[in-house]
C-alpha positions, 0 to 999 in steps of 0.5 A: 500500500502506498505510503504518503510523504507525509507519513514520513515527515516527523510530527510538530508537537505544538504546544498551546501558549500560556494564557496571560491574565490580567492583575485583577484576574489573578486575585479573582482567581487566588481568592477562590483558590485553595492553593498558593499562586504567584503572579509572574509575568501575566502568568499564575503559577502554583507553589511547591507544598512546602514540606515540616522543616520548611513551615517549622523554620519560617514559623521559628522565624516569624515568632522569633522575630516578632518577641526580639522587636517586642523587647527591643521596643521597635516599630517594626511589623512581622508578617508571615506566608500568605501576606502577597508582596506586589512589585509595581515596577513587573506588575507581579505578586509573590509570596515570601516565607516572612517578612518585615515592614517598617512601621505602617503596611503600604497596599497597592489595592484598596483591599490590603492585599497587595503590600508594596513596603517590606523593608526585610524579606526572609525566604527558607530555602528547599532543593525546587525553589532555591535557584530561582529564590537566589536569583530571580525572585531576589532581583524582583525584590530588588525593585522595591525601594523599601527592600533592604534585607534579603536573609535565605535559610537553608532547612536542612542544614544549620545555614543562613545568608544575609544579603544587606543593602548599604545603598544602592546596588551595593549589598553586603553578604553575611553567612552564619553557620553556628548554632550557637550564634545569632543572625544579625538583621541590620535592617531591623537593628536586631539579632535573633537565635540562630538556635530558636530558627531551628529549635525542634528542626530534626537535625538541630543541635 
C-alpha cells in the first residue's frame, strides 16, 4: 500500500501558549483558590507544598522575630506566608516565607492585599525553589525601594545568608553557620537565635 510523504515527515508537537491574565484576574482567581499562586509575568503559577522543616523554620522565624522587636521596643511589623508582596515596577505578586515592614503596611489595592513596603524579606530555602529564590525572585525584590534585607535559610542544614543593602546596588553578604550564634538583621537593628530558627528542626543541635 502506498505510503504518503507525509507519513514520513516527523510530527510538530505544538504546544498551546500560556494564557496571560490580567492583575485583577489573578486575585479573582487566588481568592477562590485553595492553593498558593504567584503572579509572574501575566502568568499564575502554583507553589511547591512546602514540606515540616520548611513551615517549622519560617514559623521559628516569624515568632522569633516578632518577641526580639517586642523587647527591643521597635516599630517594626512581622508578617508571615500568605501576606502577597506586589512589585509595581513587573506588575507581579509573590509570596515570601516572612517578612518585615517598617512601621505602617503600604497596599497597592484598596483591599490590603497587595503590600508594596517590606523593608526585610526572609525566604527558607528547599532543593525546587532555591535557584530561582537566589536569583530571580531576589532581583524582583530588588525593585522595591523599601527592600533592604534579603536573609535565605537553608532547612536542612544549620545555614543562613544575609544579603544587606548599604545603598544602592551595593549589598553586603553575611553567612552564619553556628548554632550557637545569632543572625544579625541590620535592617531591623536586631539579632535573633540562630538556635530558636531551628529549635525542634530534626537535625538541630
Amino acid at each position: 500500500m502506498a505510503t504518503g510523504t507525509s507519513d514520513f515527515l516527523p510530527r510538530l508537537i505544538r504546544h498551546k501558549p500560556a494564557r496571560k491574565y490580567t492583575l485583577e484576574e489573578y486575585l479573582r482567581k487566588e481568592g477562590n483558590s485553595t492553593y498558593k499562586h504567584e503572579f509572574i509575568n501575566g502568568e499564575i503559577l502554583k507553589m511547591p507544598n512546602a514540606r515540616y522543616n520548611h513551615n517549622l523554620i519560617a514559623m521559628n522565624v516569624a515568632v522569633e522575630m516578632t518577641n526580639t522587636i517586642e523587647e527591643s521596643d521597635k516599630n517594626y511589623l512581622v508578617l508571615g506566608s500568605d501576606q502577597k508582596i506586589y512589585l509595581p515596577v513587573l506588575d507581579e505578586s509573590v509570596y515570601a516565607d516572612t517578612l518585615a515592614v517598617c512601621e505602617k503596611p503600604l497596599f497597592w489595592d484598596d483591599d490590603d492585599l497587595l503590600l508594596i513596603n517590606p523593608i526585610l524579606v526572609v525566604e527558607v530555602l528547599s532543593k525546587s525553589t532555591q535557584r530561582y529564590d537566589r536569583t530571580s525572585k531576589f532581583d524582583k525584590y530588588k525593585t522595591l525601594e523599601s527592600f533592604k534585607e534579603y536573609v535565605m535559610i537553608r532547612q536542612n542544614e544549620c545555614y543562613a545568608e544575609v544579603w544587606y543593602r548599604e545603598r544602592p546596588g551595593l549589598w553586603h553578604e553575611t553567612n552564619v553557620t553556628d548554632i550557637d550564634s545569632k543572625l544579625p538583621l541590620q535592617s531591623l537593628g536586631v539579632e535573633i537565635s540562630m538556635k530558636r530558627i531551628y529549635k525542634n528542626v530534626s537535625f538541630a543541635v
